[in-house]
Residue frames relative to the residue before (quaternion, step in Angstrom):
aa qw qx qy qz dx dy dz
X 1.0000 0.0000 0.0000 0.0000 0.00 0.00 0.00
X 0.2821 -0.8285 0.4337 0.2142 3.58 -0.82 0.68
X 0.8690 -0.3365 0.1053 0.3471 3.74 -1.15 0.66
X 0.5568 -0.5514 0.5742 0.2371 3.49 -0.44 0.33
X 0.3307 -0.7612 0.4773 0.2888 3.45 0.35 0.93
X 0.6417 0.5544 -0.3712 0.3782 3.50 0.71 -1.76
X 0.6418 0.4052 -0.5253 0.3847 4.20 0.27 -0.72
X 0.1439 -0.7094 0.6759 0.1386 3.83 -1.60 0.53
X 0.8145 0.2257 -0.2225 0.4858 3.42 1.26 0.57
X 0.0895 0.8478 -0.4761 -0.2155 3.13 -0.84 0.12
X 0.2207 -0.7934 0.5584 0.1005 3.92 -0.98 0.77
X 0.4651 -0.7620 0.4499 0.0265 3.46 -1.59 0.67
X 0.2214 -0.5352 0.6812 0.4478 3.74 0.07 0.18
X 0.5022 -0.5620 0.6155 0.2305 3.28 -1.89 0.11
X 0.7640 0.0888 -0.2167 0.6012 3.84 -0.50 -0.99
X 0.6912 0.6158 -0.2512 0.2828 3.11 -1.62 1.16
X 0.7254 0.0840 0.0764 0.6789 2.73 1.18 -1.84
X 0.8533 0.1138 -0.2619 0.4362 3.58 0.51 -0.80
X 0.5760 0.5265 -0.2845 0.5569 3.68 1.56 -0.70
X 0.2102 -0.6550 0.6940 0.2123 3.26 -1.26 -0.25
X 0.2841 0.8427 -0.4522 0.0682 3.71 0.07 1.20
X 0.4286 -0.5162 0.6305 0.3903 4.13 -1.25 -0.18
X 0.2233 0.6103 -0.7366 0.1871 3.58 -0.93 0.98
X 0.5773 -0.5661 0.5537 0.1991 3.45 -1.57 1.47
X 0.0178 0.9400 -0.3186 -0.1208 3.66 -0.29 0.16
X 0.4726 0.6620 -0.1689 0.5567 1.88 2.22 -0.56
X 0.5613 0.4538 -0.2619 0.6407 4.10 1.11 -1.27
X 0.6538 0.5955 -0.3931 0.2517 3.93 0.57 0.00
X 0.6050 0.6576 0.0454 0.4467 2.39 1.65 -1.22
X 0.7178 0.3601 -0.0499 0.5938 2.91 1.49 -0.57
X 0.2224 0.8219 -0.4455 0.2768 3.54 1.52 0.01
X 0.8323 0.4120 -0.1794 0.3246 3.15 -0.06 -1.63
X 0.6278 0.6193 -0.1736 0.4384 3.45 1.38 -1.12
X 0.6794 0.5524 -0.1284 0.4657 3.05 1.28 -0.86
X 0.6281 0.4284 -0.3497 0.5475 3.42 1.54 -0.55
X 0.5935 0.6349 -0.3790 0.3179 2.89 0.81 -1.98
X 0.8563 0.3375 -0.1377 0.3660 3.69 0.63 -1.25
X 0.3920 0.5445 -0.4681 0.5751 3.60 1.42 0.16
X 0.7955 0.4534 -0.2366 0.3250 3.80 0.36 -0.69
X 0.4901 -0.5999 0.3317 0.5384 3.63 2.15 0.25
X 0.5452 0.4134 -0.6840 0.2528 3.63 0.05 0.22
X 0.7131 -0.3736 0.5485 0.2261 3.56 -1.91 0.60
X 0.4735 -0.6324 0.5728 0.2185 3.23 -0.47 1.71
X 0.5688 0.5607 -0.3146 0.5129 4.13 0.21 -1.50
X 0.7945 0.4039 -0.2661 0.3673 4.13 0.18 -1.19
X 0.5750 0.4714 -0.4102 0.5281 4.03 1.57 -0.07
X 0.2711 -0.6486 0.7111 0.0132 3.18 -1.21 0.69
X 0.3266 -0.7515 0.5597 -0.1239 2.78 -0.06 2.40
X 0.7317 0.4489 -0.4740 0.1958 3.42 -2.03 0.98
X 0.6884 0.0251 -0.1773 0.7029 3.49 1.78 -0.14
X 0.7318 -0.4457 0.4127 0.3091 3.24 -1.62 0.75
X 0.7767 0.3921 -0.2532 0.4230 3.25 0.92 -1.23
X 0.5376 0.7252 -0.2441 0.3543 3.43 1.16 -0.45
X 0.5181 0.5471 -0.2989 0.5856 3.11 1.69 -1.61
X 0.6619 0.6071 -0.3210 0.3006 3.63 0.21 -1.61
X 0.6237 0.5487 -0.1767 0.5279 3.59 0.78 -1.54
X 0.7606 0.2157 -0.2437 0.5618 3.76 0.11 -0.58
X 0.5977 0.2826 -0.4821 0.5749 4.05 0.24 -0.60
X 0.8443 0.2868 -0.4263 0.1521 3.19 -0.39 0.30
X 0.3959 0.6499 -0.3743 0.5299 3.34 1.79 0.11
X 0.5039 0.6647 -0.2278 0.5024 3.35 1.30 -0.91
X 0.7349 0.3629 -0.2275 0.5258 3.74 0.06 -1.40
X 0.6857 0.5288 -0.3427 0.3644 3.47 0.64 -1.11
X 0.5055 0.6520 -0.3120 0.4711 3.69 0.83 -1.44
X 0.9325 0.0288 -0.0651 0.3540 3.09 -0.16 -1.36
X 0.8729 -0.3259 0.1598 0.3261 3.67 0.34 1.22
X 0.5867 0.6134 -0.1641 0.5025 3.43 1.71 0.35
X 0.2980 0.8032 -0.4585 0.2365 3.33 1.28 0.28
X 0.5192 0.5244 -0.5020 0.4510 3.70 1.29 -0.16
X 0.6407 0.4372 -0.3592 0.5191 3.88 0.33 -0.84
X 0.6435 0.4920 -0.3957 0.4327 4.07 0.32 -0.99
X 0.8936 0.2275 -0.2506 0.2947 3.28 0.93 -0.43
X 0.3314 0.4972 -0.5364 0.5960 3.34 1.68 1.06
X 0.1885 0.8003 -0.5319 0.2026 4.19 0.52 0.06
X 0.8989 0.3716 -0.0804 0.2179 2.74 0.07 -1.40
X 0.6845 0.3709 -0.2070 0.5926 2.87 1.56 -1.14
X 0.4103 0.5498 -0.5218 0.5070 3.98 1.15 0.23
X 0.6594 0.4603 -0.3354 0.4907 3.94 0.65 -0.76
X 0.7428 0.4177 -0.2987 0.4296 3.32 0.24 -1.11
X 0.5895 0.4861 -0.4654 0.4469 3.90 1.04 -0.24
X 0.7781 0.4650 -0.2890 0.3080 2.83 0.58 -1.29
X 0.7015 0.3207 -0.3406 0.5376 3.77 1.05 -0.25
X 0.4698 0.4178 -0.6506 0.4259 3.84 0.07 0.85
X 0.6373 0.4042 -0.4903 0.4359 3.65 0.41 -0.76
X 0.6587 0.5380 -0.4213 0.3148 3.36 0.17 -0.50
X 0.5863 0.5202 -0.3103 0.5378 3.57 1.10 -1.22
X 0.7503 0.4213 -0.2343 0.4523 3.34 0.35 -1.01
X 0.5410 0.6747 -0.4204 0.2746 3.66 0.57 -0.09
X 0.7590 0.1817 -0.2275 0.5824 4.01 0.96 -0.17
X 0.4375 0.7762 -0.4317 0.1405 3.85 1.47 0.13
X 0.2897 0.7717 -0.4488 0.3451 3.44 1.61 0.16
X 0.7350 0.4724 -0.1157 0.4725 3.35 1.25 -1.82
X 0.3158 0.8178 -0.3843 0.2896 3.48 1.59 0.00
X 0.0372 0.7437 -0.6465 0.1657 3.98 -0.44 1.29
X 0.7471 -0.4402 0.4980 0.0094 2.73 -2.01 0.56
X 0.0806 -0.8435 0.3618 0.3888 3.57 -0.09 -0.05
X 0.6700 -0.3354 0.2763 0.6018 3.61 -0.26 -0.44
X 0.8143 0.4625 -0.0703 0.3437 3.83 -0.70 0.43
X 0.6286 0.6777 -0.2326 0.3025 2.92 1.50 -1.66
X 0.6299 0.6127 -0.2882 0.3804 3.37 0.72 -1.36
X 0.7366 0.5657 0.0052 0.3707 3.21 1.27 -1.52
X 0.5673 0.5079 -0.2320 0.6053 3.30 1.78 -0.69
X 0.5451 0.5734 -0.2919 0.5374 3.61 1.30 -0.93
X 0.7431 0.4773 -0.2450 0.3999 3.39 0.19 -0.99
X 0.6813 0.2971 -0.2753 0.6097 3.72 0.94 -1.14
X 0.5971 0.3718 -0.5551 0.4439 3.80 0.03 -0.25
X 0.7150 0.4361 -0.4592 0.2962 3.98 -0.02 -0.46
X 0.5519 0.6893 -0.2589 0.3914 3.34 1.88 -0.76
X 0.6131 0.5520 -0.2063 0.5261 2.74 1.54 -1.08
X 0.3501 -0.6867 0.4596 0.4412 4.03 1.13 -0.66
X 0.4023 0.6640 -0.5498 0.3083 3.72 0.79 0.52
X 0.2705 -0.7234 0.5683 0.2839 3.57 -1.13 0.69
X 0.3851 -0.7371 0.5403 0.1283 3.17 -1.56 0.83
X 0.0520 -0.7147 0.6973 -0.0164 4.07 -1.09 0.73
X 0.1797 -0.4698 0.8491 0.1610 3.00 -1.87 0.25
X 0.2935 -0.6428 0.7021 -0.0879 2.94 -2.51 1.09
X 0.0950 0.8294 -0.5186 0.1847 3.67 0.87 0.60
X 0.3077 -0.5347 0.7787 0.1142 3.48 -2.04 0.60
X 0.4619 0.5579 -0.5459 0.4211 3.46 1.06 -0.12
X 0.7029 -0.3511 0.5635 0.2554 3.21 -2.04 0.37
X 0.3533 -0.7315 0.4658 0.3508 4.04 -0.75 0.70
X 0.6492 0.4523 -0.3734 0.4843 3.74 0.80 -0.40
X 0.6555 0.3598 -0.3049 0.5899 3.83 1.02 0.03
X 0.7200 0.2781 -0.3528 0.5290 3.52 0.59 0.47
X 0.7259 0.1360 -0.5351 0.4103 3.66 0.81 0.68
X 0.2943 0.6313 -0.6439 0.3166 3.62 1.25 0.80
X 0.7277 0.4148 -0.2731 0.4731 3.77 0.07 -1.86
X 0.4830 0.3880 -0.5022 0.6033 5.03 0.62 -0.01
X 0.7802 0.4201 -0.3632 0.2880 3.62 -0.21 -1.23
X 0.5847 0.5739 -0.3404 0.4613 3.28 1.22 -1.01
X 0.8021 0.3160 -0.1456 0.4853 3.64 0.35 -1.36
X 0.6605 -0.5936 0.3531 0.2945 3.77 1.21 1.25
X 0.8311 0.4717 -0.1229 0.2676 3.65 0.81 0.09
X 0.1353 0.7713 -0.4785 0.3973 2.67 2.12 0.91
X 0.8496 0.3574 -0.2015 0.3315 3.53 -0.23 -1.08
X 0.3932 0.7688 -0.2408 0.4432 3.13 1.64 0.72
X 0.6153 0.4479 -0.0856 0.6430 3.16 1.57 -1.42
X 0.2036 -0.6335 0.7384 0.1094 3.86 -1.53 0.82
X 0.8662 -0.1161 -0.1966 0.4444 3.39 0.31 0.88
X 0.0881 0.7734 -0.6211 -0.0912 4.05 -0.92 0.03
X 0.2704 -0.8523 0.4448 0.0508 3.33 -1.42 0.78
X 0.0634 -0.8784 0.4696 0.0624 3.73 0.43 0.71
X 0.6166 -0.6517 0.2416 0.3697 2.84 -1.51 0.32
X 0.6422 0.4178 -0.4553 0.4536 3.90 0.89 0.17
X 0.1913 0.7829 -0.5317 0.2603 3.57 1.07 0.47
X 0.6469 -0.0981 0.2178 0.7242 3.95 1.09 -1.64
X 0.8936 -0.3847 0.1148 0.2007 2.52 -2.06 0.50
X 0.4924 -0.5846 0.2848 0.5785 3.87 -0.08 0.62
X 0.6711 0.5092 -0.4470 0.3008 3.81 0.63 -1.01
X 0.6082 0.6073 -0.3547 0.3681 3.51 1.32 -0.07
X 0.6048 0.6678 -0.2890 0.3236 3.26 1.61 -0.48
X 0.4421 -0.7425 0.3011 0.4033 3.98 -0.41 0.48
X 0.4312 -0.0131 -0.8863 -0.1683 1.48 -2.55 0.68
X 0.3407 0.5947 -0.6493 0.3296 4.00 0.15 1.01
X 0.5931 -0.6518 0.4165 0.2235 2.48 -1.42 1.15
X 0.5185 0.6769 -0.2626 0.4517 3.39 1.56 -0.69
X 0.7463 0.3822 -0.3745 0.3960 3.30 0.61 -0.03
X 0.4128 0.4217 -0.4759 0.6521 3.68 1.84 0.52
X 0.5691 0.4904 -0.5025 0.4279 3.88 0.19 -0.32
X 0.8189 0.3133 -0.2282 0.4233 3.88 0.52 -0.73
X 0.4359 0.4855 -0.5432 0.5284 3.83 1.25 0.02
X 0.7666 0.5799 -0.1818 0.2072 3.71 0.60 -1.29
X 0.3906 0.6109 -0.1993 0.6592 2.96 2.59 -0.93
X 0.7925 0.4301 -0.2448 0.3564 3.47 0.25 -1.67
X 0.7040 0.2527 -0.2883 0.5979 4.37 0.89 -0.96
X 0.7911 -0.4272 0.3829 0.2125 3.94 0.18 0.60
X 0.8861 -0.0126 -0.2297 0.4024 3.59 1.58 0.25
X 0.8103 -0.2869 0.1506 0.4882 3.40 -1.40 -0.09
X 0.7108 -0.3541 0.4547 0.4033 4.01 -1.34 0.40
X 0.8517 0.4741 -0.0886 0.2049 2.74 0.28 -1.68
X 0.5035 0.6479 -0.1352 0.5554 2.88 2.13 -0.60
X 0.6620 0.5833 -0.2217 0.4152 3.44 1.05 -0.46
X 0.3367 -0.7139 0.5854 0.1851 3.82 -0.88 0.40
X 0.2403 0.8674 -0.3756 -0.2207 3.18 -0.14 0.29
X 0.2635 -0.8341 0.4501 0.1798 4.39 -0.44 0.33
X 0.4855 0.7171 -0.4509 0.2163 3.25 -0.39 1.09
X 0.8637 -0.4955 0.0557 0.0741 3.48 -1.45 1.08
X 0.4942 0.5200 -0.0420 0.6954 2.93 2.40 -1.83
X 0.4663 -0.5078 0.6502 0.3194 2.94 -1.94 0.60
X 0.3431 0.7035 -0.4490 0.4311 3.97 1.31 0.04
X 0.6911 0.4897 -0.3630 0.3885 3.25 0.42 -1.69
X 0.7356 0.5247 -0.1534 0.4000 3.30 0.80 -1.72
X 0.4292 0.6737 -0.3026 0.5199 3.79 1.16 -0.46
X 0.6621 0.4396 -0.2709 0.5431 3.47 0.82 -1.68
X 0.7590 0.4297 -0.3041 0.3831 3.24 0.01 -1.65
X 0.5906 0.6331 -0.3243 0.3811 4.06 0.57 -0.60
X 0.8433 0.2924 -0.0691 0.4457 2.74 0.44 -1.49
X 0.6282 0.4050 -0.3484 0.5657 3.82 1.14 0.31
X 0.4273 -0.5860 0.5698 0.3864 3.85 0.91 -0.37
X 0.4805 0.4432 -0.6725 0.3470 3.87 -0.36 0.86
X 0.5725 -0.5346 0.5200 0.3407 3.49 -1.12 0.49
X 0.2662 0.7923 -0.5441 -0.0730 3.72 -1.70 -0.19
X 0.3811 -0.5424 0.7233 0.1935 3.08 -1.70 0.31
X 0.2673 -0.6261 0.7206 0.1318 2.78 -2.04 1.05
X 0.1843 -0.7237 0.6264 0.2233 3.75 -1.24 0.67
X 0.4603 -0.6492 0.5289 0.2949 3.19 -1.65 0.41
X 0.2940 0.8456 -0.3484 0.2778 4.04 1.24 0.19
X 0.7656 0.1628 0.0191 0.6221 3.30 1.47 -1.14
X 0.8556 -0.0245 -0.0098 0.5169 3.75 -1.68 -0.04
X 0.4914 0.7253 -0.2938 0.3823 4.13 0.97 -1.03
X 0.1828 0.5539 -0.8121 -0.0150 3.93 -1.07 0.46
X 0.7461 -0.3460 0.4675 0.3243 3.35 -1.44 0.07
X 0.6819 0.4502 -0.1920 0.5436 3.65 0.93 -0.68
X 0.6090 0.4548 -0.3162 0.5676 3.34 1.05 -0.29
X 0.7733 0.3771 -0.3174 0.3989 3.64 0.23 -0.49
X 0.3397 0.6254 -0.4150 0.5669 3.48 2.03 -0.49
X 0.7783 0.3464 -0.2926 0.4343 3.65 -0.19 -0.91
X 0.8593 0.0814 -0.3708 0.3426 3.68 0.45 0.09
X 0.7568 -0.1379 -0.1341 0.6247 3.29 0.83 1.38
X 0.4856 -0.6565 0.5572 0.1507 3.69 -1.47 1.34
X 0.5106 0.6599 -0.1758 0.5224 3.59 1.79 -0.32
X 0.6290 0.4664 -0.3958 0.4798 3.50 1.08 -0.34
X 0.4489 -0.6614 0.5692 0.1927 3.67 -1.14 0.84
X 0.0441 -0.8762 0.4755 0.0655 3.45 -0.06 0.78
X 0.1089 -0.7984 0.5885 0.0669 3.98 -0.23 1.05
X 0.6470 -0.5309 0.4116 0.3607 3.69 -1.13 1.06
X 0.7943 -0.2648 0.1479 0.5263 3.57 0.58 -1.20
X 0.6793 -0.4969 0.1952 0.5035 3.28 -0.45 -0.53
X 0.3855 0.5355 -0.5420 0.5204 3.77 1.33 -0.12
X 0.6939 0.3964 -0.5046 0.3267 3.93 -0.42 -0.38
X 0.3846 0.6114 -0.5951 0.3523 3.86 0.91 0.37
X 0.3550 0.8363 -0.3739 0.1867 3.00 1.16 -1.35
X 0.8858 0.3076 -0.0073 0.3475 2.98 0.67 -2.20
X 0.7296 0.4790 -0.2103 0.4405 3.25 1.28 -0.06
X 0.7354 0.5086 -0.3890 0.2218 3.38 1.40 -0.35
């Protein structure tokens, strides 16, 4: 079926959907916890289950008790410490099949193009810049771009790709891997497709809704735009 006339863009999570990359996710995931506690706050005082959570209490934590010098090197201790990670297998960093090509007819077509990444912004236009296709995109958003609560699955972080190439959410297409991606795209009103390329089986996207369009990868735009 072909495009929804009404979208004038369309944008991509990155690893997953448009890249094909090795990222630790697990040692991500665990980033914050790991400082927060290397630095003396009381395992018992983080409030485990989002990154942003951990952040919010280790740092209520440092502050309380007479540490506000370390609370306020936080952030950028986190943010070092996850680019190296991100950046740790981006050597091995590839294209998928198609991509180059989906880029090329959607600009033919006059659609603007974005990435949407949790990645880190200096580790998401190393691994575009590497694979030749940075200068391709009219806008991308990462995740130290704004404030973490801004990062997806908020809806705010389709509100700024959408601020950032010149239109409405809703106007946007978006393709990506996570029920996150889809979370964003829902809960702001941009349209999407889930692919099956990254974290995704077919059974997985069954389970969070029989309603999600589900496209092999990204070369199967190919056929529809």
């Amino acid at each position: 079926m072909p495009l929804d006339p009404h979208f004038k863009a369309v944008a991509f999570d990155m690893d997953g959907t448009f890249i094909e990359t090795v990222v630790d996710y697990v040692r991500l995931a665990s980033v914050v916890f790991d400082e927060m506690t290397a630095v003396g706050v009381p395992e018992n005082e983080i409030s485990r289950g989002t990154s942003q959570s951990e952040m919010t209490s280790g740092m209520r934590w440092l502050i309380n008790n007479g540490k506000r010098d370390l609370a306020d090197s936080m952030y950028s201790r986190i943010a070092e410490k996850t680019t190296d990670i991100e950046m740790e297998h981006s050597s091995i960093a590839r294209l998928f099949e198609g991509a180059i090509e989906v880029l090329e007819l959607l600009k033919s077509k006059g659609y603007k193009t974005g990435i949407l990444t949790r990645g880190g912004r200096s580790y998401a236009e190393h691994i575009l810049g590497k694979c030749n296709v940075l200068h391709m995109f009219d806008a991308i958003v990462a995740r130290d771009d704004f404030p973490d609560d801004e990062a997806k699955p908020s809806p705010k972080a389709m509100f700024n790709l959408a601020t950032a190439m010149g239109v409405r959410p809703e106007e946007i297409l978006f393709l990506g891997d996570h029920k996150y991606d889809w979370m964003t795209a829902r809960d702001s009103g941009a349209g999407f497709y889930g692919v099956l390329s990254g974290g995704f089986d077919i059974r997985d996207w069954n389970n969070v809704s029989r309603n999600i369009p589900v496209l092999k990868s990204v070369q199967s735009l190919l056929e529809i735009i």
